[in-house]
N, C-alpha and C positions, 0 to 999 in steps of 0.2 A: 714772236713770243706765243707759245702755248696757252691757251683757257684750258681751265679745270672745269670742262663742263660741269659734273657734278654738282659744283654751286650753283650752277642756274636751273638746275631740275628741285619739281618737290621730291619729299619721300615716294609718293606713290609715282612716279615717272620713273626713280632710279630703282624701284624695286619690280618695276616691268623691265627695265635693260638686265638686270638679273635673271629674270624669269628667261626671258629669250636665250641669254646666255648658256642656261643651266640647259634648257631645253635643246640647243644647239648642240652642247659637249654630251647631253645623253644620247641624240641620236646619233653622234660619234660615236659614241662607246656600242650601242647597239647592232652600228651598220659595221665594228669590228676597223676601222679606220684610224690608225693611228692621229695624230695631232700634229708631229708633223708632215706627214703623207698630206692631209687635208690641207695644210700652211701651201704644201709646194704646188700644187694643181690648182689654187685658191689665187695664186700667184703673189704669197703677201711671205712674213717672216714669222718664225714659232713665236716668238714673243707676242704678234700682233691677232694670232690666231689665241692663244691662250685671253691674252684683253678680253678679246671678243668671249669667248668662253667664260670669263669674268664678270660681264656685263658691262664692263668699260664703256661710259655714254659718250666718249669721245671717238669710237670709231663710227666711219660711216654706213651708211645704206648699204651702198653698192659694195664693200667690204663684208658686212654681214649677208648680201646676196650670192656674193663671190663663195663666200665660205662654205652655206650651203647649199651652192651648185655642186663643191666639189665631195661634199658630205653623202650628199643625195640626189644626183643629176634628176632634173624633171620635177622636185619637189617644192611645191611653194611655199613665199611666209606663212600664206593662211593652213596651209595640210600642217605644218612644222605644228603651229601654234595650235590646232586641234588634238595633233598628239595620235593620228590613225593610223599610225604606219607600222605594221605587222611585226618589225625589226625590237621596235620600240615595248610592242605586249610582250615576244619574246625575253626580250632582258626582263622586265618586270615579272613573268611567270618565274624566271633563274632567280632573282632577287627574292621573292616569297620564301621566307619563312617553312619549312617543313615541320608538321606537328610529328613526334616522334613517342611511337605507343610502347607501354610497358611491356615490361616482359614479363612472359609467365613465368611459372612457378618452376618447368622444366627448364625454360632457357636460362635462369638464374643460376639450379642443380650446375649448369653446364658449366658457368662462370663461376664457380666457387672453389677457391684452393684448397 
C-alpha cells in the first residue's frame, strides 16, 4: 500500500519538494529538453518525470538524480539549487519584459488612416 508522503512533511518541507521541482522543469525548459526525452534517458515514465516536476515528495533521490543527470549531465543538486547555469539567465533574459517606447509624432503621421 502507498503512503501519501505529503502527510508526513510540514508546509515548509513540501514547499521545498516544489521549489526543487520547479527548478528542475525550468532548467528543462532552458536546456530546451523535452519532458519526455528527459523521462526516457532518465530511465523512468512521463508521468513519473512530470511528479517530479510537480514536487511529488513521494519520489525518490536517486529518481530526482536520475532526472537531472539526464537534464543536465555533470550538473549537481547543489549547481541546480544555486540556479548558475548559463541556460537558466538565458530563458530568464527571453522571459523579461521588454519596455516599449512611444512613438513620435512622425511614426504616428505614418499610422493614421
Amino acid at each position: 500500500m502507498k503512503k501519501d508522503e505529503s502527510l508526513l512533511l510540514t508546509d515548509d518541507e513540501l514547499a521545498q519538494t516544489r521549489l526543487l521541482g520547479e527548478r528542475l522543469a525550468r532548467l528543462r525548459l532552458a536546456r530546451r529538453v523535452r519532458q519526455a526525452d528527459a523521462a526516457v534517458r532518465a530511465g523512468m515514465s512521463r508521468p513519473t518525470a512530470r511528479k517530479i516536476e510537480h514536487g511529488d515528495p513521494g519520489r525518490t533521490l536517486g529518481q530526482l538524480l536520475r532526472y537531472l543527470g539526464a537534464i543536465a549531465p555533470g550538473m549537481s543538486l547543489q549547481q541546480l539549487l544555486e540556479g548558475n547555469d548559463p541556460s537558466l539567465f538565458a530563458l530568464e533574459a527571453s522571459e523579461r519584459r521588454r519596455r516599449v517606447r512611444e512613438l513620435s509624432d512622425e511614426g504616428r503621421k505614418k499610422l493614421e488612416f
